[in-house]
N, CA, C and O atoms as CSV, one atom per row, in Angstrom:
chain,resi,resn,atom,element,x,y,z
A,1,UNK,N,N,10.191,-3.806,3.496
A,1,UNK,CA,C,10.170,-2.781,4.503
A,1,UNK,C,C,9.252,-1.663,4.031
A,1,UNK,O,O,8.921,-1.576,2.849
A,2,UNK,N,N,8.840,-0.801,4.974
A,2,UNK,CA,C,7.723,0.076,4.763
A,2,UNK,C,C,7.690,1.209,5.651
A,2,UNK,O,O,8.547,0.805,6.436
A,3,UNK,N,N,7.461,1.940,5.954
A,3,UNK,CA,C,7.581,4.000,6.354
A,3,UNK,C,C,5.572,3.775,6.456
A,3,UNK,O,O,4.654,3.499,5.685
A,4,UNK,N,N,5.771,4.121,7.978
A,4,UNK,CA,C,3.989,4.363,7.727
A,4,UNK,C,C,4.246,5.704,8.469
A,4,UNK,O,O,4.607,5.752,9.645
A,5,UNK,N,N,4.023,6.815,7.663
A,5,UNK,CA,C,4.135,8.102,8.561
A,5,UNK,C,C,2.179,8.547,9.463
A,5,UNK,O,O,1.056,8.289,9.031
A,6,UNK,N,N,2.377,8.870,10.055
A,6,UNK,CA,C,1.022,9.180,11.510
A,6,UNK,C,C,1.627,10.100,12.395
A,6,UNK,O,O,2.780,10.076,12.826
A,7,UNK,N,N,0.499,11.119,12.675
A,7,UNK,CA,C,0.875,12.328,13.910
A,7,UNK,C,C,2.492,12.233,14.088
A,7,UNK,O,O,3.131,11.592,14.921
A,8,UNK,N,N,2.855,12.911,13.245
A,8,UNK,CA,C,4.519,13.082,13.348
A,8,UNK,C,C,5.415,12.129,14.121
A,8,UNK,O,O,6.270,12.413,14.960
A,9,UNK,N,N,4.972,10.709,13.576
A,9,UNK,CA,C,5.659,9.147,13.893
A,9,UNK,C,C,5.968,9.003,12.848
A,9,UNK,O,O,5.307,9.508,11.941
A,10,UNK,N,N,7.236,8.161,12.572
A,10,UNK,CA,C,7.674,7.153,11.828
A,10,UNK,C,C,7.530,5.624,11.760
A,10,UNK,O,O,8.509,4.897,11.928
A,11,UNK,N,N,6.494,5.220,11.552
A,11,UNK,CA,C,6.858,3.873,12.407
A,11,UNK,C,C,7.290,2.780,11.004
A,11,UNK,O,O,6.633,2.580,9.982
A,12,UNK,N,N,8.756,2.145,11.452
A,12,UNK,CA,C,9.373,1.141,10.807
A,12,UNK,C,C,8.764,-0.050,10.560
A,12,UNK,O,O,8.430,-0.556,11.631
A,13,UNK,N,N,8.424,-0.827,9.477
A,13,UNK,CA,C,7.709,-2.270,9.672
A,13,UNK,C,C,8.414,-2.827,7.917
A,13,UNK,O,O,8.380,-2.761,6.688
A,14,UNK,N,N,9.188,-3.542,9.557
A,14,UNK,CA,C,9.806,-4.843,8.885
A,14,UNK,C,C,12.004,-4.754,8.746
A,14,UNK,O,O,12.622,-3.991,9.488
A,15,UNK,N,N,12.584,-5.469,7.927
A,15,UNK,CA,C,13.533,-5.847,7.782
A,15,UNK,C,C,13.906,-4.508,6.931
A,15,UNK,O,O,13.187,-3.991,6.076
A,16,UNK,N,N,15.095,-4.097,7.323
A,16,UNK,CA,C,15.987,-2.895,7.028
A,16,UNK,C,C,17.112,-3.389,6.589
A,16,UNK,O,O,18.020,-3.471,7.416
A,17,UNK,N,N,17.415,-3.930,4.957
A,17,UNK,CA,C,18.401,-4.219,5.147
A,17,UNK,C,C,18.822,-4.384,3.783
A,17,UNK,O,O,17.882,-4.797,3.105
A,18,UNK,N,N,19.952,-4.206,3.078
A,18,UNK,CA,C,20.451,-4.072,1.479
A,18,UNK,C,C,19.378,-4.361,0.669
A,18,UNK,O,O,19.072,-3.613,-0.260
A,19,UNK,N,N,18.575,-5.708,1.013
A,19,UNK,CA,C,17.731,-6.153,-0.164
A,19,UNK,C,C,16.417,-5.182,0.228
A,19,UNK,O,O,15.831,-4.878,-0.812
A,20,UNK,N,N,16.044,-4.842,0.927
A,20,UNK,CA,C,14.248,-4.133,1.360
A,20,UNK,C,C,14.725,-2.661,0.603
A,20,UNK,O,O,13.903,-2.112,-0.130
A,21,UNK,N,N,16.351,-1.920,0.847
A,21,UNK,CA,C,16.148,-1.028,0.510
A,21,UNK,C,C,16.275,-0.650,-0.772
A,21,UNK,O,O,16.746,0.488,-0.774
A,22,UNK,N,N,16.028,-1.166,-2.223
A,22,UNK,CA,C,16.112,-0.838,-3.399
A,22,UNK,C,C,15.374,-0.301,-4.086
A,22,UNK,O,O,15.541,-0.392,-5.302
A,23,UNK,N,N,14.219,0.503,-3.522
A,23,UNK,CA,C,13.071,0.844,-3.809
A,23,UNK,C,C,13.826,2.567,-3.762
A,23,UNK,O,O,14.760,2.761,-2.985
A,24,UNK,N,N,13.402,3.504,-4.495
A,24,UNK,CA,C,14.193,4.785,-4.193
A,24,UNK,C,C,13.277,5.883,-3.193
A,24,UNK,O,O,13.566,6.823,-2.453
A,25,UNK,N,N,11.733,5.041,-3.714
A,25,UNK,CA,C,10.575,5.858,-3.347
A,25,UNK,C,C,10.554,5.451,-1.196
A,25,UNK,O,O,9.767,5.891,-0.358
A,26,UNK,N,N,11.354,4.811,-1.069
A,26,UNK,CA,C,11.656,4.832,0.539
A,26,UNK,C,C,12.417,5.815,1.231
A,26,UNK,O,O,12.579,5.907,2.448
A,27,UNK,N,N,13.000,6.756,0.056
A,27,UNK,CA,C,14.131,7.439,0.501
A,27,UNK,C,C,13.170,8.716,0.297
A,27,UNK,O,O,13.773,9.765,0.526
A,28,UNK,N,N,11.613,8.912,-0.136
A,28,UNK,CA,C,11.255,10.195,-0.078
A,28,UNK,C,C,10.194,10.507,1.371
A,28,UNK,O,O,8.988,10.459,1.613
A,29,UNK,N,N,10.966,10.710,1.822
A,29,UNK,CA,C,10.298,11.262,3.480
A,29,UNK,C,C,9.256,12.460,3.387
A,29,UNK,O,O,9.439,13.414,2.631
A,30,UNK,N,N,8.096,12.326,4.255
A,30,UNK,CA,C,6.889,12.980,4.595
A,30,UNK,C,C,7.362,14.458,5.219
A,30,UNK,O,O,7.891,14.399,6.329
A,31,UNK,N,N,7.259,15.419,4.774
A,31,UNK,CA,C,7.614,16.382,5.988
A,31,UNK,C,C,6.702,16.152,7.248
A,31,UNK,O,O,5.585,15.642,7.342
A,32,UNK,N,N,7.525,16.683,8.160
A,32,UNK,CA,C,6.496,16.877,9.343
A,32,UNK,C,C,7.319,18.646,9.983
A,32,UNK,O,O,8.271,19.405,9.804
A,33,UNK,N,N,6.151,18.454,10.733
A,33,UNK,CA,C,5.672,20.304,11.646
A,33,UNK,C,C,6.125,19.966,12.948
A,33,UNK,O,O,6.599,20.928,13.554
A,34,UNK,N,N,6.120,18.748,13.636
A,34,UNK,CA,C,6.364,19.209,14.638
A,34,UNK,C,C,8.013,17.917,15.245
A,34,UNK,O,O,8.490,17.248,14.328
A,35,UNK,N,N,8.468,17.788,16.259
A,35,UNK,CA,C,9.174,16.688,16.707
A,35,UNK,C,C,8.755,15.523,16.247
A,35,UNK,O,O,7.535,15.365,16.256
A,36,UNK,N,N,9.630,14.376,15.714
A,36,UNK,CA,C,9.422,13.251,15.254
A,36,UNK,C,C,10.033,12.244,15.785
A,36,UNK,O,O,11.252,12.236,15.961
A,37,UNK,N,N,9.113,11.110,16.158
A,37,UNK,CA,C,9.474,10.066,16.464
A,37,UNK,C,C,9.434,8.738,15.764
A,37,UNK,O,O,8.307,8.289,15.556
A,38,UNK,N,N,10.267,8.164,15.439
A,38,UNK,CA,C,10.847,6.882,14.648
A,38,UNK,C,C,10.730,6.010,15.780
A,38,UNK,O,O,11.197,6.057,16.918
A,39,UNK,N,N,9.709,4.902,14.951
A,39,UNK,CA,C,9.639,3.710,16.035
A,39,UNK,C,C,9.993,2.439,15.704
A,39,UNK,O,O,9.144,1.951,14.957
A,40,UNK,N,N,10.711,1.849,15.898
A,40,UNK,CA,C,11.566,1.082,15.605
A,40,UNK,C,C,10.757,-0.463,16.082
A,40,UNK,O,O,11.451,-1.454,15.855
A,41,UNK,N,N,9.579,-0.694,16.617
A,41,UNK,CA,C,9.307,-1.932,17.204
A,41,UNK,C,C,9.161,-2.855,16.290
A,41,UNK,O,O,9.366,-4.028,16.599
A,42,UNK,N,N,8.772,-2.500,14.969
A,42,UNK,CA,C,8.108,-3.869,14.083
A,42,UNK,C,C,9.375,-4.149,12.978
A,42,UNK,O,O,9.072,-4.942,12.087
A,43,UNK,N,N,10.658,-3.635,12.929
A,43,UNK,CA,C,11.747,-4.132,12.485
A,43,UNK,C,C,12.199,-5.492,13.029
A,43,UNK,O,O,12.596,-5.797,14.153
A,44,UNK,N,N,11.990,-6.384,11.678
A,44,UNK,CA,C,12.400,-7.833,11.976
A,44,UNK,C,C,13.835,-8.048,12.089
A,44,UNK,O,O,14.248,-9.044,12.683
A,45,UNK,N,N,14.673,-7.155,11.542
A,45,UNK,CA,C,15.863,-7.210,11.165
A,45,UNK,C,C,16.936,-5.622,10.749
A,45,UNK,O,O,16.568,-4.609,10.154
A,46,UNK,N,N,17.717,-5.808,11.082
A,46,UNK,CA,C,18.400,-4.631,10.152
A,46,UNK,C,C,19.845,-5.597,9.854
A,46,UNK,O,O,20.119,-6.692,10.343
A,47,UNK,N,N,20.791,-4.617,8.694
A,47,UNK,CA,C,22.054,-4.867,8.426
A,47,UNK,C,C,22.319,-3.813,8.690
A,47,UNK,O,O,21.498,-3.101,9.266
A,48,UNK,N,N,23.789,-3.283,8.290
A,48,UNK,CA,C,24.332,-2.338,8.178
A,48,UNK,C,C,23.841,-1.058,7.265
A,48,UNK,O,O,23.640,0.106,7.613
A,49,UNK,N,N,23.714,-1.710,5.920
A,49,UNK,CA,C,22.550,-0.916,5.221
A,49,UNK,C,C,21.349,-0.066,6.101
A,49,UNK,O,O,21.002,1.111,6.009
A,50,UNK,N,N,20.942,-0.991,6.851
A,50,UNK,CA,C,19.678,-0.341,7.453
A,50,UNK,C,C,19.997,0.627,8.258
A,50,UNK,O,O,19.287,1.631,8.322
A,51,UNK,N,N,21.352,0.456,9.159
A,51,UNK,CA,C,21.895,1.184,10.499
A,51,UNK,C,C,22.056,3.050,9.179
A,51,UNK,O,O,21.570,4.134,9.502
A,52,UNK,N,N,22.839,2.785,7.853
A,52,UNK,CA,C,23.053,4.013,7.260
A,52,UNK,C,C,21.562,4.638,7.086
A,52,UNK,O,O,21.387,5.814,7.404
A,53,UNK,N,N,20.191,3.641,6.443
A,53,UNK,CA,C,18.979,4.534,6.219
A,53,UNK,C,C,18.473,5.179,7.377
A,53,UNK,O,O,17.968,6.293,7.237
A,54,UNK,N,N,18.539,4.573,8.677
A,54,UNK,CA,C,17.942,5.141,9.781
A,54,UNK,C,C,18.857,6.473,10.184
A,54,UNK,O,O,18.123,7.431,10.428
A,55,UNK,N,N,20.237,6.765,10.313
A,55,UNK,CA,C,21.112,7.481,10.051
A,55,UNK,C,C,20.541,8.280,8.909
A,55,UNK,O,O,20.001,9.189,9.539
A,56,UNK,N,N,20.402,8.431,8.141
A,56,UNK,CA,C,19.788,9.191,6.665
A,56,UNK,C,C,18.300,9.644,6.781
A,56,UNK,O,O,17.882,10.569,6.085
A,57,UNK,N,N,17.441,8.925,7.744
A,57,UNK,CA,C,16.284,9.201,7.719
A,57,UNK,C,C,16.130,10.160,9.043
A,57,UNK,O,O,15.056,10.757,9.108
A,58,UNK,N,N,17.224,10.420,10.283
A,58,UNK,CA,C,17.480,10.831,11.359
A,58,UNK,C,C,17.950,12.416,11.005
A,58,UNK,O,O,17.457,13.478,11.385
A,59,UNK,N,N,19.062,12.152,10.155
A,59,UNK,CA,C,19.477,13.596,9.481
A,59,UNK,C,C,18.400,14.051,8.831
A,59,UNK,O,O,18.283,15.260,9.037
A,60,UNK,N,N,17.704,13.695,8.255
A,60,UNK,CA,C,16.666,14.152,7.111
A,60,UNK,C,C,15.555,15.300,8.141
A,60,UNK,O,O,15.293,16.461,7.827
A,61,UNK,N,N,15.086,14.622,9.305
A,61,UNK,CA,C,14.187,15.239,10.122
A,61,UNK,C,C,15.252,16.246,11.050
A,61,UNK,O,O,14.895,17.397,11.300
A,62,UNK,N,N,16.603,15.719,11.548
A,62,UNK,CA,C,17.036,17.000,12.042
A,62,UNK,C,C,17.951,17.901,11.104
A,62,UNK,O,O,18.978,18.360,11.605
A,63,UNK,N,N,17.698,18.140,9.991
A,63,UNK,CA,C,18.488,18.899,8.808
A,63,UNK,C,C,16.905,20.116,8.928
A,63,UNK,O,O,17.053,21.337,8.873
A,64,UNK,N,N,15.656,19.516,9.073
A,64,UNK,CA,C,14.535,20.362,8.680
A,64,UNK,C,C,14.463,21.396,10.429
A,64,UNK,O,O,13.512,22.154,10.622
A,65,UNK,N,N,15.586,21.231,11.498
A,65,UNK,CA,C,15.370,22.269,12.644
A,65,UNK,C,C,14.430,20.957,13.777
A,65,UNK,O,O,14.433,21.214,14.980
A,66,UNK,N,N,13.706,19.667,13.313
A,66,UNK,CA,C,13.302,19.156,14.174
A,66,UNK,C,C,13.627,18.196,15.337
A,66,UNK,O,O,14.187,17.206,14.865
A,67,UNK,N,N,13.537,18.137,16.216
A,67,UNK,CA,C,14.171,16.730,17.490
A,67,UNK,C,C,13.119,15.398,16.711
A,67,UNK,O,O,11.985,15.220,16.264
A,68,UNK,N,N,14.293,14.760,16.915
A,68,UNK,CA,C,13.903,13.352,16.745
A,68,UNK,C,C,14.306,12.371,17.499
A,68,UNK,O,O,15.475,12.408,17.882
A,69,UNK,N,N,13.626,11.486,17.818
A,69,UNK,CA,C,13.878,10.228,18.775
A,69,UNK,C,C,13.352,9.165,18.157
A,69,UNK,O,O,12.216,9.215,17.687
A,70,UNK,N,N,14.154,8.025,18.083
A,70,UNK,CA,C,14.533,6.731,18.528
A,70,UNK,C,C,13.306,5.753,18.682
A,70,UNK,O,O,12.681,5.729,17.622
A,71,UNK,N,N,12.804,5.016,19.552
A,71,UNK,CA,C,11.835,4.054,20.384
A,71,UNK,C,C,12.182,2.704,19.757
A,71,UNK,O,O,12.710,2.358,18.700
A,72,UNK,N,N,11.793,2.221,20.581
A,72,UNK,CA,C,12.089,0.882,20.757
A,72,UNK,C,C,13.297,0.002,19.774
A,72,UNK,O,O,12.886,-1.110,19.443
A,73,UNK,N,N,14.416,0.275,19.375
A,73,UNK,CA,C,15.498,-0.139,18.442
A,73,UNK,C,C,15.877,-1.765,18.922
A,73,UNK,O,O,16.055,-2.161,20.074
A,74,UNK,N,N,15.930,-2.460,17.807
A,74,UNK,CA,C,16.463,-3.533,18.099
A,74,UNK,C,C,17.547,-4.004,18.508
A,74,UNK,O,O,18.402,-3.199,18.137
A,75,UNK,N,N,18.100,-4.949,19.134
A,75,UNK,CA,C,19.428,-5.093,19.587
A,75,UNK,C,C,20.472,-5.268,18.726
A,75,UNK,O,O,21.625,-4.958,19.023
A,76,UNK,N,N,20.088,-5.835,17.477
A,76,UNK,CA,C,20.905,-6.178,16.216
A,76,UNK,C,C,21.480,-4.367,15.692
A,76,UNK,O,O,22.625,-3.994,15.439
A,77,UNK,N,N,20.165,-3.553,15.677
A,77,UNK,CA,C,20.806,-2.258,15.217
A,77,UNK,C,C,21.725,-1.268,16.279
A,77,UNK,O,O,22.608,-0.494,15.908
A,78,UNK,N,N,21.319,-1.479,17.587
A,78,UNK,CA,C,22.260,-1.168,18.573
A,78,UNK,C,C,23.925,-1.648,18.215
A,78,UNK,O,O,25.019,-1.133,17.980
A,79,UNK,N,N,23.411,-2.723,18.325
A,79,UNK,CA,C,25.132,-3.424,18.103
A,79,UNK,C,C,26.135,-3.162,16.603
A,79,UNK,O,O,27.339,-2.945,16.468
A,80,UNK,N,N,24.904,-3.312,15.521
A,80,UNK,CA,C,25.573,-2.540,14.513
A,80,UNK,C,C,26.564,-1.384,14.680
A,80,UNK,O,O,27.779,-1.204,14.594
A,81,UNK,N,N,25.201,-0.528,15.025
A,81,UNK,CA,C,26.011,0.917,15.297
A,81,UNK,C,C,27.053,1.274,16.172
A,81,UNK,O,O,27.711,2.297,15.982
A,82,UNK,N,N,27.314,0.292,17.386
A,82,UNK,CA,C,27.987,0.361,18.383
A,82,UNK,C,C,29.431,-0.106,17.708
A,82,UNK,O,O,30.520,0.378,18.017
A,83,UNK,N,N,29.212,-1.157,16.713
A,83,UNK,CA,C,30.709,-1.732,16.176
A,83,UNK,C,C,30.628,-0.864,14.835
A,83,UNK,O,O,31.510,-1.211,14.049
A,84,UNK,N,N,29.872,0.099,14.385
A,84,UNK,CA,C,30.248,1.011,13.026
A,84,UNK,C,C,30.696,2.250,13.905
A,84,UNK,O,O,31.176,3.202,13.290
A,85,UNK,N,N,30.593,2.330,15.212
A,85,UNK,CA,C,31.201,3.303,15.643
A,85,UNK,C,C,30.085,4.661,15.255
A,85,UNK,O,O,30.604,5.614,14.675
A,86,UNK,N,N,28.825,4.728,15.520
A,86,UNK,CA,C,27.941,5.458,14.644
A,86,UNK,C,C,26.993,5.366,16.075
A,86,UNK,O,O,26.048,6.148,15.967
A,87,UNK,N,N,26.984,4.817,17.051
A,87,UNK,CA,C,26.041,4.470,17.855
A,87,UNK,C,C,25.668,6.170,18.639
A,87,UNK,O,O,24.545,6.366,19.103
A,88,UNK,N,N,26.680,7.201,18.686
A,88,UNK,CA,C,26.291,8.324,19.530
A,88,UNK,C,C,25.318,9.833,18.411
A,88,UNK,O,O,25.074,11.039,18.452
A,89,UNK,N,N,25.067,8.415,17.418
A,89,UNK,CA,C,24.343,9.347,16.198
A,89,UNK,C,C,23.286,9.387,16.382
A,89,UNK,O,O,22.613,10.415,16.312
A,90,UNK,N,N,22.835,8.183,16.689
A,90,UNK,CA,C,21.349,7.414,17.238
A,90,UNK,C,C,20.951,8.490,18.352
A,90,UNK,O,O,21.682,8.738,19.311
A,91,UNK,N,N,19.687,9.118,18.119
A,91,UNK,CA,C,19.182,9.675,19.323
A,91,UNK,C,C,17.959,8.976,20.181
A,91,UNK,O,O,16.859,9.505,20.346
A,92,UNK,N,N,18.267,7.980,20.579
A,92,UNK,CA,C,17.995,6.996,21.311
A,92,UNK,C,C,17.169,7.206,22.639
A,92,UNK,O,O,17.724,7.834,23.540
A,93,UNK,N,N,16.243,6.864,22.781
A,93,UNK,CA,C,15.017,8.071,23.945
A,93,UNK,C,C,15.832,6.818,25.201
A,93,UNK,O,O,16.202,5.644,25.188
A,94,UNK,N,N,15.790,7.864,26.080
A,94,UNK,CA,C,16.533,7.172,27.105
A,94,UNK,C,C,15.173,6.301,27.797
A,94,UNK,O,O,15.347,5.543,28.752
């Protein structure tokens, strides 16, 4: 898994999940200046693991005062979150 930060995007690429995240240097986030958007399209996969980093990476940008949204989330991490009971954390672009 991989963090490609661009014009205050996040964009996700690849599998989110116990084994991708053991790297620590994934957990050091880019500041950004303005609203951020996390894009979720090129996630092959998530676990539960992944449902907490996106959760962790969500707080991280709204702990700094910024809105953040969601795009395109997979159905696997929907449903995660929906059965971790975590799903109204997700700020999910309507």
């Amino acid at each position: 898994m991989k963090l490609i930060f661009a014009n205050n995007t996040v964009n996700v690429v690849g599998a989110i999940d116990r084994f991708s995240l053991v790297d620590d240097a994934l957990f050091n986030f880019q500041s950004m200046t303005a609203d951020v958007t996390i894009d979720l399209n090129k996630v092959s996969s998530v676990d539960t693991a992944g449902v907490a980093f996106i959760l962790k990476l969500v707080a991280h940008y709204q702990n700094a005062q910024l809105n953040v949204v969601l795009t395109h989330p997979p159905a696997q991490l929907i449903a995660l979150a929906e059965i971790s009971n975590v799903l109204g954390l997700l700020p999910l672009k309507e």
